[in-house]
C-alpha positions in Angstrom: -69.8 -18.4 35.2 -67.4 -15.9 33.8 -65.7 -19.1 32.0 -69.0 -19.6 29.9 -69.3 -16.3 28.8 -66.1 -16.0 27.3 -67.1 -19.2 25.8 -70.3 -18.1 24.3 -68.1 -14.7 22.9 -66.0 -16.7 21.1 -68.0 -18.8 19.8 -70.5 -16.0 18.7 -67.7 -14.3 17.0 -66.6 -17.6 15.0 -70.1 -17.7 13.8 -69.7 -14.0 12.6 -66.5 -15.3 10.9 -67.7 -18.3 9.1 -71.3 -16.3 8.1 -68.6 -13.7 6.3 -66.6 -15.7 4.3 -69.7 -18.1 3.1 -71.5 -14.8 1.7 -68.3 -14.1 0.3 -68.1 -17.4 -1.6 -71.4 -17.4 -2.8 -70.6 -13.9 -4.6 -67.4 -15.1 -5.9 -69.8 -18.3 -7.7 -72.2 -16.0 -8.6 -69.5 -14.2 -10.4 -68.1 -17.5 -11.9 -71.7 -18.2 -13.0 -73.4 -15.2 -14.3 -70.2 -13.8 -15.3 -71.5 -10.0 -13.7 -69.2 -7.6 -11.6 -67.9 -8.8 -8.4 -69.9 -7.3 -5.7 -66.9 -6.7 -3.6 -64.0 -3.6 -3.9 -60.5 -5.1 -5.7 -57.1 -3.5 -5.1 -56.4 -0.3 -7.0 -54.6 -1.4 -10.2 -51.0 0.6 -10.1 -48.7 0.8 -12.6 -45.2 -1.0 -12.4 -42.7 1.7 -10.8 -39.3 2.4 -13.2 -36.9 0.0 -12.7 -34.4 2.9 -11.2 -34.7 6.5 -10.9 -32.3 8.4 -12.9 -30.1 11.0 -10.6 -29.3 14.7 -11.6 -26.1 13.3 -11.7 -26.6 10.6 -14.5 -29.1 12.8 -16.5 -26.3 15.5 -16.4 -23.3 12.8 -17.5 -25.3 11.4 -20.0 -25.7 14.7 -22.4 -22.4 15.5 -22.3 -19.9 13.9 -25.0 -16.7 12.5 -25.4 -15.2 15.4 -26.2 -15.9 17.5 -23.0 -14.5 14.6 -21.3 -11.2 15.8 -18.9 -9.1 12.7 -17.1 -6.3 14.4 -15.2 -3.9 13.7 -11.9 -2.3 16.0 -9.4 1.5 14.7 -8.7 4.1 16.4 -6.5 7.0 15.9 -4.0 5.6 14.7 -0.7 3.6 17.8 1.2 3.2 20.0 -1.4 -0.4 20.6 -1.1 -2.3 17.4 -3.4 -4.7 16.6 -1.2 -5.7 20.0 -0.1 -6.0 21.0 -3.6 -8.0 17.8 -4.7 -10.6 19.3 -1.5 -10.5 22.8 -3.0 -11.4 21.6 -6.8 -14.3 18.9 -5.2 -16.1 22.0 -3.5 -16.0 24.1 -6.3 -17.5 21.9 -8.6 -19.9 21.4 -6.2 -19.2 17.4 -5.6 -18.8 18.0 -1.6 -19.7 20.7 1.2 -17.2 23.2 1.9 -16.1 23.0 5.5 -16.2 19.3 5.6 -13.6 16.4 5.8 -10.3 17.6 5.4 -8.6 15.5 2.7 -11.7 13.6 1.4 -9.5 11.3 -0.8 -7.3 9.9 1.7 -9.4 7.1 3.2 -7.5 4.9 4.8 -6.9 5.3 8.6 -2.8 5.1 8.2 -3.1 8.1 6.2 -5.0 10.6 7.8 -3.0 9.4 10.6 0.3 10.1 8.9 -0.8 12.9 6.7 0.7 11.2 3.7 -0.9 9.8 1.0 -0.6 6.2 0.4 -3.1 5.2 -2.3 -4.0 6.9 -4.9 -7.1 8.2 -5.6 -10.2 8.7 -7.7 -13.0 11.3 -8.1 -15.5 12.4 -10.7 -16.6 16.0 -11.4 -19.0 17.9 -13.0 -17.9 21.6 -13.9 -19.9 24.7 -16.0 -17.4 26.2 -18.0 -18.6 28.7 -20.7 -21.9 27.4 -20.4 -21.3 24.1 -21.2 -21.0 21.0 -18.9 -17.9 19.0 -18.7 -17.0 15.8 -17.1 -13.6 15.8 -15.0 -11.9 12.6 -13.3 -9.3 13.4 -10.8 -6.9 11.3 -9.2 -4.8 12.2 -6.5 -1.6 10.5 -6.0 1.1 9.8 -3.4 4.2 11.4 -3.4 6.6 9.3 -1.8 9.1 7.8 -4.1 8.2 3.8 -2.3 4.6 4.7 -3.7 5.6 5.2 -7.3 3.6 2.2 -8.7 0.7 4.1 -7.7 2.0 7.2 -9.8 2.4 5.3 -12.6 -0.5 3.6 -12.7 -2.7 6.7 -12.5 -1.0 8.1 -15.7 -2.9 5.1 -17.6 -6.2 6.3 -17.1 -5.2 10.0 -17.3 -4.4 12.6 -20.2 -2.8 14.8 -18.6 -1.5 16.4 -14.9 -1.0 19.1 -12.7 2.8 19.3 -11.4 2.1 20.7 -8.3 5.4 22.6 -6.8 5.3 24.0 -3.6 6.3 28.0 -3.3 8.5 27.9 -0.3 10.2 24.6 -0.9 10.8 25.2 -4.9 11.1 21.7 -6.8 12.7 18.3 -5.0 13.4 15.2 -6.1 9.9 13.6 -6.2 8.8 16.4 -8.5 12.1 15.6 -10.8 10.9 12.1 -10.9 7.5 12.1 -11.6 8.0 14.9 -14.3 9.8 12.8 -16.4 7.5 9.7 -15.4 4.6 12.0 -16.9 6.7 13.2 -19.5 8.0 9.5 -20.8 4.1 8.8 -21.1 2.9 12.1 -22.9 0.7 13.4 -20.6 0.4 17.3 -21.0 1.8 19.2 -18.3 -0.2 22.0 -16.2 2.8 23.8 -14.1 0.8 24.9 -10.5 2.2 26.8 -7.8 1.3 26.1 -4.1 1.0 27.6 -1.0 1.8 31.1 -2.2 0.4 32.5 1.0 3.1 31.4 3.1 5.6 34.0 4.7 8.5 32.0 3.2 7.0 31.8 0.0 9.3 32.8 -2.9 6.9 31.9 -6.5 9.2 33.8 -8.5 12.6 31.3 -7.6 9.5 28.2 -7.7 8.5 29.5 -11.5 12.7 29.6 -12.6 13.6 26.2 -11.0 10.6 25.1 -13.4 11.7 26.5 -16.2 15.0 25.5 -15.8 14.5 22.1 -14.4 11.9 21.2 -16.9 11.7 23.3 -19.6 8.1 24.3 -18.8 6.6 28.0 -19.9 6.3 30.2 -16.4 3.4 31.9 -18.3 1.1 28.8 -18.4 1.2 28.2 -14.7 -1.0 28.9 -12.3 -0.1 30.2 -8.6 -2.8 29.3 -5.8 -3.0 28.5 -2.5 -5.2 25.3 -1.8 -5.1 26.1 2.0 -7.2 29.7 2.1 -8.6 28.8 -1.5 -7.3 31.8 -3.5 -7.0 31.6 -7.5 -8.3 27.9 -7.4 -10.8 28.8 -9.5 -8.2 29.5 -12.2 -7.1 25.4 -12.1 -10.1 24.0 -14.1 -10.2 26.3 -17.0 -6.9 25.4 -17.4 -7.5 21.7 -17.1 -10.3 22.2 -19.8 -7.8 24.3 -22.4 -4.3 22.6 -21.8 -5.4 18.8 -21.5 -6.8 16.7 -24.1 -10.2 15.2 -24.0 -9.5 10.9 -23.6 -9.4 9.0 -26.9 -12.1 6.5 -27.3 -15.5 5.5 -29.1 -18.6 3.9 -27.4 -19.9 2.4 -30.6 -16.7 -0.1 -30.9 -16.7 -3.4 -29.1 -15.9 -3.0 -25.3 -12.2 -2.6 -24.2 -11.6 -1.5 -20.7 -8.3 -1.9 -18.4 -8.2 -2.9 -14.7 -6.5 -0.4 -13.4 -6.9 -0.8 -9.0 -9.3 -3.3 -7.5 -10.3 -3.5 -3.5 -12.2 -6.1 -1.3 -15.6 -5.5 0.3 -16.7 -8.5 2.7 -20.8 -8.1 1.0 -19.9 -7.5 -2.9 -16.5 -9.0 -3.0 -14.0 -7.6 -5.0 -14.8 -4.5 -6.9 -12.9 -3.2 -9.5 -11.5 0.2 -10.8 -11.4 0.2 -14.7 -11.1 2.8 -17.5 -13.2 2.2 -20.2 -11.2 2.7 -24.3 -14.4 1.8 -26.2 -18.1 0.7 -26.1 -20.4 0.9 -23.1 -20.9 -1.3 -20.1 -24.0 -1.5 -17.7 -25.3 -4.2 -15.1 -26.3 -8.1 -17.2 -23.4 -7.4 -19.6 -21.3 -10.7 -19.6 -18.1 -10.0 -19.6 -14.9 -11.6 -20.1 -10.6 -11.3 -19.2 -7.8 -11.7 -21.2 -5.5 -12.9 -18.7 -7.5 -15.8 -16.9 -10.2 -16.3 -19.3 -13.2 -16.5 -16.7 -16.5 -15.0 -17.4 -18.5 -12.9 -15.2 -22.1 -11.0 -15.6 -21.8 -7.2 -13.9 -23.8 -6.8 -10.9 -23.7 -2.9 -10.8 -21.3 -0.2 -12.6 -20.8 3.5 -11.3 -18.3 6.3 -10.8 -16.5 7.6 -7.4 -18.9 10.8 -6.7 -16.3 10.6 -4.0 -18.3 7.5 -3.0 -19.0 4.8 -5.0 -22.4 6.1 -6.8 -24.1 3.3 -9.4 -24.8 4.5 -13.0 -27.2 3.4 -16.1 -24.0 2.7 -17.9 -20.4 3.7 -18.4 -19.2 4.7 -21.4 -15.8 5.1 -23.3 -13.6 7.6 -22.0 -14.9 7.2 -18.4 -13.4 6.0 -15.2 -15.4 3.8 -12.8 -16.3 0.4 -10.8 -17.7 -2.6 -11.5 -18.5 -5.3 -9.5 -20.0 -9.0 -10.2 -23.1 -10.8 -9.7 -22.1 -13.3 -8.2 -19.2 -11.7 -7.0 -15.6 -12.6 -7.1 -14.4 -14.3 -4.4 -10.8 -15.0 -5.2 -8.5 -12.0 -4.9 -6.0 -13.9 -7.7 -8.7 -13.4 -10.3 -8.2 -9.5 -10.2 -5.0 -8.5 -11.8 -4.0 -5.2 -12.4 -3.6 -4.2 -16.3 -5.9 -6.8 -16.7 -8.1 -5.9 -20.4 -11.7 -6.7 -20.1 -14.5 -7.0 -23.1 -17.6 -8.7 -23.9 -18.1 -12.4 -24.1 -18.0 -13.6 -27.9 -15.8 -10.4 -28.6 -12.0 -12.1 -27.7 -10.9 -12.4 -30.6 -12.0 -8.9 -32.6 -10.8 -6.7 -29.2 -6.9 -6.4 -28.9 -5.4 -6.4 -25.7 -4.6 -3.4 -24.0 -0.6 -3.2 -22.7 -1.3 -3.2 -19.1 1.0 -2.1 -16.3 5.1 -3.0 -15.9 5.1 -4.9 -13.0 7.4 -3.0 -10.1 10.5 -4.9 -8.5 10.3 -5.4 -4.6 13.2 -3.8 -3.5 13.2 -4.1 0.4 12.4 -8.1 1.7 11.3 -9.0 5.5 9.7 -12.0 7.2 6.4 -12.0 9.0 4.8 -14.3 11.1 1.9 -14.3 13.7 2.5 -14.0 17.4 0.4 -16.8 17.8 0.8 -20.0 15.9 -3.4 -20.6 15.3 -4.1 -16.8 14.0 -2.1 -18.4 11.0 -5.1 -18.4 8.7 -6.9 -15.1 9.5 -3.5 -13.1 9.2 -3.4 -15.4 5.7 -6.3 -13.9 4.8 -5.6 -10.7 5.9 -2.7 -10.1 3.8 -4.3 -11.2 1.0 -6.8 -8.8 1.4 -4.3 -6.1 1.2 -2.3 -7.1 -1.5 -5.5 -7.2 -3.7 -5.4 -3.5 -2.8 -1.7 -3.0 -3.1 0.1 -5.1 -6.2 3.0 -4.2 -6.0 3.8 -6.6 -2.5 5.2 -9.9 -3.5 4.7 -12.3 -0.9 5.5 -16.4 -0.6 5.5 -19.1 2.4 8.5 -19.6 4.4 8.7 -21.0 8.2 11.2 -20.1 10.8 11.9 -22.5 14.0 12.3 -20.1 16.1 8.8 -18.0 15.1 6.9 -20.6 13.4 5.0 -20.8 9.9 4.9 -17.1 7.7 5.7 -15.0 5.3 8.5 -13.1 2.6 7.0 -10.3 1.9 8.6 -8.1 -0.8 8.4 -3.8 -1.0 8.7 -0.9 -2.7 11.0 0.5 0.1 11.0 1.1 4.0 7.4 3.3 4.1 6.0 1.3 2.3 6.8 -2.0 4.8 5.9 0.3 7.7 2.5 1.3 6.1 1.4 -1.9 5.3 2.0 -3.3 8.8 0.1 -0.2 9.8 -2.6 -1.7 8.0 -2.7 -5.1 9.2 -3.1 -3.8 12.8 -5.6 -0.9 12.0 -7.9 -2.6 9.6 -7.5 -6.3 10.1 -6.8 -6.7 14.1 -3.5 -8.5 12.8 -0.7 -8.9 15.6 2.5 -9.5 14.0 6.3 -10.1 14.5 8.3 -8.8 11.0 11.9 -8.7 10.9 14.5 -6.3 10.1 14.4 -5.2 6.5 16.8 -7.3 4.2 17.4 -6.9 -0.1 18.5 -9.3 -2.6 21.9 -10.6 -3.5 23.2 -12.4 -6.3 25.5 -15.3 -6.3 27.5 -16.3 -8.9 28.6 -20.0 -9.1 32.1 -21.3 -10.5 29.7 -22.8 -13.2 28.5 -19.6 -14.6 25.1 -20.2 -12.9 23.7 -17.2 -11.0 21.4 -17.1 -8.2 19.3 -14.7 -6.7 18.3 -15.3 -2.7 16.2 -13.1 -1.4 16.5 -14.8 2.5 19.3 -15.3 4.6 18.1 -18.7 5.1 19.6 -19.1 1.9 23.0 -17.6 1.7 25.5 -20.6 1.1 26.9 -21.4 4.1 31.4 -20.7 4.5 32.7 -23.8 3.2 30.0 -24.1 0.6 30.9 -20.3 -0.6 34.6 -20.9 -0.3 34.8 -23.9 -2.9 31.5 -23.1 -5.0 30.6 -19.5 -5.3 33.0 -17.5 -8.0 31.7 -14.1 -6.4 28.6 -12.1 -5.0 26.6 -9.3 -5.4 24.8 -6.8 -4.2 22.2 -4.0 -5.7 22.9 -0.4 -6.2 20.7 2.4 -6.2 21.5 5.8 -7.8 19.9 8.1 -5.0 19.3 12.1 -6.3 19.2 14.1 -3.1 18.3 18.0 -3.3 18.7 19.9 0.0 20.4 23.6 0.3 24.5 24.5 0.0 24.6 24.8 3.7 24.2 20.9 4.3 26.7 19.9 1.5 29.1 18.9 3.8 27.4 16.6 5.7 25.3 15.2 3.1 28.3 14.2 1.9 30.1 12.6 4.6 27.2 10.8 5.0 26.7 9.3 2.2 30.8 8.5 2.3 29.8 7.0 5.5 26.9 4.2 3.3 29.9 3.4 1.1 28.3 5.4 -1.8 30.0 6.9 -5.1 29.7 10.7 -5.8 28.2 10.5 -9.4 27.3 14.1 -9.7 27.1 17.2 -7.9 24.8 20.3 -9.4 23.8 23.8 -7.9 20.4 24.3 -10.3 20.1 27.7 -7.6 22.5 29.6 -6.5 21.1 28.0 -2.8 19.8 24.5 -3.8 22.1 21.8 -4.7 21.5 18.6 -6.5 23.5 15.6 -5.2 23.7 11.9 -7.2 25.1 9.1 -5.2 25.6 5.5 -5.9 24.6 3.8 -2.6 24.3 -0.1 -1.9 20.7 -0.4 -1.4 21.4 -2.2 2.0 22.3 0.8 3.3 19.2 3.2 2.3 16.7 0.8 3.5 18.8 0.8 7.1 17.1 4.3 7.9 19.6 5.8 5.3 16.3 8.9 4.9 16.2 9.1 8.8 19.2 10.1 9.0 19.5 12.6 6.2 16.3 13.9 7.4 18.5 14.3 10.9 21.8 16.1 8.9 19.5 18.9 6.9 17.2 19.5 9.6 14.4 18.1 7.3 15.4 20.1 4.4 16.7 17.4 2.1 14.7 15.3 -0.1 15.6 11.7 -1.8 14.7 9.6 -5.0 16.2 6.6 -6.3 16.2 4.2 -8.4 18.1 1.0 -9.7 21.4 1.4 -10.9 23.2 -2.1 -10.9 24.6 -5.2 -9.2 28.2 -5.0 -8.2 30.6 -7.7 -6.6 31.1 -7.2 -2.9 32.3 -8.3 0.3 29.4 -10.2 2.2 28.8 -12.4 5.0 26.1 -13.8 7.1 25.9 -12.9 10.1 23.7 -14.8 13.0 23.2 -14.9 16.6 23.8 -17.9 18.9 21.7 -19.3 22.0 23.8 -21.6 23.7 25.5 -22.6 20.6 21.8 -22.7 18.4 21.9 -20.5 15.4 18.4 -18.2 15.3 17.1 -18.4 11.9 14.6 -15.4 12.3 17.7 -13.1 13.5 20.2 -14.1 10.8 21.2 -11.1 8.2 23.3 -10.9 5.3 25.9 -7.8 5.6 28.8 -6.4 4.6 32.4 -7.2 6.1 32.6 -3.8 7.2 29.6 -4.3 9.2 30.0 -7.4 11.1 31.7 -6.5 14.6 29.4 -3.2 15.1 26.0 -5.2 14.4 27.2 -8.2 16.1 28.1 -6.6 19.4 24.7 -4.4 19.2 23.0 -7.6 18.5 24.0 -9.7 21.8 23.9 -6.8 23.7 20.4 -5.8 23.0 19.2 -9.6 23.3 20.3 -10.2 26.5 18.0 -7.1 27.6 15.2 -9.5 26.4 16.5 -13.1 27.1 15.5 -14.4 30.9 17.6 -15.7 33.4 18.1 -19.6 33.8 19.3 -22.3 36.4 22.1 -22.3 34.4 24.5 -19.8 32.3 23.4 -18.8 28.6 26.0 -17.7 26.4 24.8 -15.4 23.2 27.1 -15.4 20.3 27.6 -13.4 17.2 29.0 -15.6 14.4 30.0 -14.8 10.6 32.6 -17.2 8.4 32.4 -19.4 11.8 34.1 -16.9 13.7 32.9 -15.7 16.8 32.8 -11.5 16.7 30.7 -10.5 20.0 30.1 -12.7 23.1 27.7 -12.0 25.9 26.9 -14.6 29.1 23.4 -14.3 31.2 25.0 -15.3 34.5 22.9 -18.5 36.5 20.4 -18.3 39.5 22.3 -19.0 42.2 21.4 -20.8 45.6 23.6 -20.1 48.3 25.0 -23.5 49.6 26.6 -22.1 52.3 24.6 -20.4 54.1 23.7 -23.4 56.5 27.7 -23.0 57.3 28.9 -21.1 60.4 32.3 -22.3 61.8 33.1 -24.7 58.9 36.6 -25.9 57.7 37.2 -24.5 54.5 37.6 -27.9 52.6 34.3 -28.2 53.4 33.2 -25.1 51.4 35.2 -25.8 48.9 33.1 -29.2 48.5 29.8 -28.1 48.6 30.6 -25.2 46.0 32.5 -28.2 43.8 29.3 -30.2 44.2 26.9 -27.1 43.3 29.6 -26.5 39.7 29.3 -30.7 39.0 25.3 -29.9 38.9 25.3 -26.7 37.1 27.2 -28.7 34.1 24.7 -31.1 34.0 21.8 -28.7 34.2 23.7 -26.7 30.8 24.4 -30.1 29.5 20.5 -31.2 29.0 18.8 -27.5 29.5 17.5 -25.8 26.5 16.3 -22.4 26.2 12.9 -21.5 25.0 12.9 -18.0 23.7 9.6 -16.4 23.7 7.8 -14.4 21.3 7.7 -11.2 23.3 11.5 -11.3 23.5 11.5 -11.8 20.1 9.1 -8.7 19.3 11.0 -6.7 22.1 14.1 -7.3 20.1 13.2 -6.8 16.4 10.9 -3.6 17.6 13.4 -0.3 16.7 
């Protein structure tokens, strides 16, 4: 019963359905036919919505010209204050909340974890001054001298710089440095002095070394304190009346320069460019100089500190681009790359683009396992689309496997980007001790330059072939206080340096020149200073030359098997101390066998450390009581005869966490 009612409901309200949409269609032909107005409601006719809303921000940017445009950098000797300063400047322009983030511009996990910073940085602001509107574009740079690519690079897209000194600590060695870095490229100078708050503070010794060092005006600099925020509002007038506006004009063809790039996994890779002339907005087609592929621009904007898509971008700007359809391949990006307009290759000249930076520091790195080859591939790649100046190229080991030589700045920078592999990749990796080029010099005249020890000629091949070799020299400019003269000194004795120069530019602060092989300062050569001044010293360097020398390779033995991934090219001086630390600190990580390892320290096939992992041993006579001893004697023969044999076709298998134990400091 109840099943033939529900029946009947349906079927009463299909007949409903059907009886609507016939009336329906006889309107609509009754429409057709008589051509009169449809008896039933149509949608509301709206108009079609603007294609994109303009933003305060864009409306503001757009009205102001070239000419109240303001492209400037903060540099300065590690913790001096950029970072803190770049906050201060963003919240009084209004860009971010006060009481936020500390450090907005340092992004990357490694350094907010550090407190250094390890990429440099860019931000747009927009700042009232007189009445008027004026658009500024800060970078913010690292200070460390293995980051001075970075520096560099920001001076391309900048007029101008603050030279940040801090009040208690007066100028160092990175300050000298990237003064005459600036100074080389014209930028004008803004002298700022830090952290004038601070107990120890002396501004008045800070504004003399200046003036001394550099030749800069102590009337034109500005004293602040980026921590508590006072006189920071005296910065950015200063910015506005000291640096120039950037040269350019929007109505030429388009000209811009690649100046950083990065890699997002849902646009691809975006790029960081500085725009000469013309204009550039989302369709353009554009083209590069150095590959000659063609790409149409998916979006442009500017870093408002986050990436925040524009209209367009005009000359004298600094902003990102990306593609549509993006670019995949991370080769296609190169920095100091020059970019213009399809059609317009031949009328546009090419901008100069960047030097490219000589790896100075050289280690191997390989996976811990074998089939996370291709995601650590990829990995590094990543990174090095972020970070040029790392040279990388294939090499195997048979010890560790299939991997890498990868080529740095210096020892941070090594460390950092490891840092990075782990933190933003998942990466787990084995790298090797830190190693530098050497040159060799044939009898023929030829020269070589080997960058692995894999490489080094072997002792009867160098001893009838090579005429001599070399190794690099760094000239290393230490500052640090009187007090620590003496054992700067000795130290640097101690790296086989060469006093160049020594200069008191205080009557307290001295300034120290070395010549130091470069083997040397990348072996912790800045811990250790560091350790002798109590922190107080700072170092710079940079290349000197290549001079003949006394080297060797030194390797380690398993049983009488050279390890490639713990060979090392050294000095003679060297050999016996690293040798005997060597098998020593292996055999912490090497496990016991049925039979007897012997580690070995070897260089110009002479043996110079030795080290034996003693058997496991079964105790034959223990079933023994009353015995004669012939009969000991025999079974303890017998257990020796099988011991040789066991050594004889044994190998040992050195695992991976022995090796990571071993290379870990």
């Amino acid at each position: 019963m109840q099943l033939c009612h529900s029946f009947k409901h349906r079927l009463s309200i299909s007949s409903k359905y059907f009886h609507n949409i016939r009336s329906r269609s006889d309107s609509i032909t009754c429409t057709l036919q008589c051509g009169s107005k449809r008896p039933f409601a149509s949608t509301q006719v709206r108009p079609a919505p603007p294609s994109k809303i303009v933003s305060e921000v864009e409306r503001k940017i757009t009205t102001i010209p070239l000419e109240r445009f303001r492209n400037f950098c903060i540099v300065a000797h590690v913790d001096h204050g950029k970072s803190t300063l770049s906050d201060r400047l963003l919240e009084l322009t209004g860009t971010i909340q006060p009481g936020g983030n500390k450090q907005i511009l340092d992004k990357l996990d490694v350094e907010r974890e550090r407190g250094i910073t390890v990429k440099a940085q860019t931000c747009s602001m927009i700042y009232n001054y007189k009445g008027e509107d004026y658009l500024l574009h800060l970078v913010d740079t690292p200070g460390h001298v293995d980051f001075r690519a970075e520096v560099s690079r920001s001076y391309a897209s900048c007029g101008g710089a603050l030279l940040l000194v801090d009040a208690s600590q007066g100028v160092q060695a990175q300050t000298v440095a990237n003064f005459y870095l600036a100074f080389s490229q014209g930028l004008q100078l803004v002298p700022v002095i830090n952290k004038v708050d601070l107990p120890s503070a002396d501004a008045p010794r800070a504004l003399q070394q200046m003036s001394d060092t550099f030749e800069l005006d102590p009337a034109n600099a500005v004293l602040v304190s980026a921590k508590t925020g006072l006189n920071v509002t005296a910065v950015l007038p200063k910015v506005i009346e000291d640096i120039p506006p950037p040269v350019g004009d929007h109505l030429k063809p388009l000209r811009i320069l690649l100046v950083d790039s990065w890699y997002s996994s849902y646009k691809g890779v975006i790029l960081l460019v500085r725009i000469f002339d013309g204009k550039i907005k989302a369709g353009d087609q554009i083209t590069s100089f150095a590959t000659g592929l063609k790409y149409f621009v998916g979006e442009v904007g500017i870093m408002y500190p986050d990436q925040t898509p524009q209209t367009v971008l005009r000359a004298g700007q600094v902003g990102y681009i990306y593609f549509n359809p993006g670019m995949k391949r991370s080769q296609e990006a190169k920095v100091g790359d020059t970019y213009t307009h399809v059609g317009m290759e031949k009328v546009v000249e090419a901008l100069p683009g960047f030097e490219e930076p000589k790896s100075m520091v050289f280690v191997a790195a390989f996976p811990v396992d074998q089939s996370h080859y291709q995601h650590l591939e990829d990995s590094i790649n990543q990174i090095v689309l972020n970070d040029r100046s790392v040279t990388m190229r294939k090499e195997s080991s048979e010890a560790l496997g299939a991997g890498w030589r990868l080529g740095f700045l210096g020892t941070l920078h090594c460390s950092v980007f490891e840092d990075r592999l782990r933190q933003e990749h998942g990466a787990s990796i084995i790298i090797t001790p830190p190693n530098v080029p050497f040159k060799v010099i044939w009898t023929d005249g030829k020269e070589t330059v080997i960058q692995s020890p894999a490489e080094f000629p072997d002792h009867d091949l160098s001893h009838n072939h090579v005429a001599e070799l070399q190794e690099p020299y760094v000239l290393a400019t230490i500052t640090f206080p009187e007090e620590y003269l003496g054992k700067v000194i000795e130290l640097c004795e101690a790296n086989r340096g060469e006093q160049k120069e020594l200069r008191f530019f205080t009557a307290t602060q001295v300034i120290l020149k070395y010549d130091i092989p470069l083997a040397h300062l990348v072996d912790d050569f800045f811990g250790k200073l560091k350790g002798s001044t109590k922190g107080y010293a700072s170092l710079d360097y940079e290349e000197a030359d290549w001079r003949r020398s006394n080297l060797v390779k030194l390797q380690l033995l398993v049983n009488k098997e050279p390890v490639d991934a713990v060979a090392r090219v050294v000095h003679s001086s060297q050999v016996e101390r690293l040798g005997r630390q060597w098998v020593s600190k292996f055999k912490e990580h090497v496990d016991r066998q049925m039979f007897e390892i012997v580690l070995q320290a070897t260089a110009k096939n002479r043996v110079v450390a030795r080290e034996t992992i003693k058997p496991f041993r079964k105790d034959v006579l223990q079933k023994l009581h009353a015995s004669d001893v012939s009969r000991r004697r025999k079974l303890l023969e017998k257990q020796k005869e099988g011991r040789k044999k066991l050594k004889a076709v044994g190998n040992i298998a050195v695992d991976h966490k022995a090796f990571q134990a071993f290379l870990a400091k």
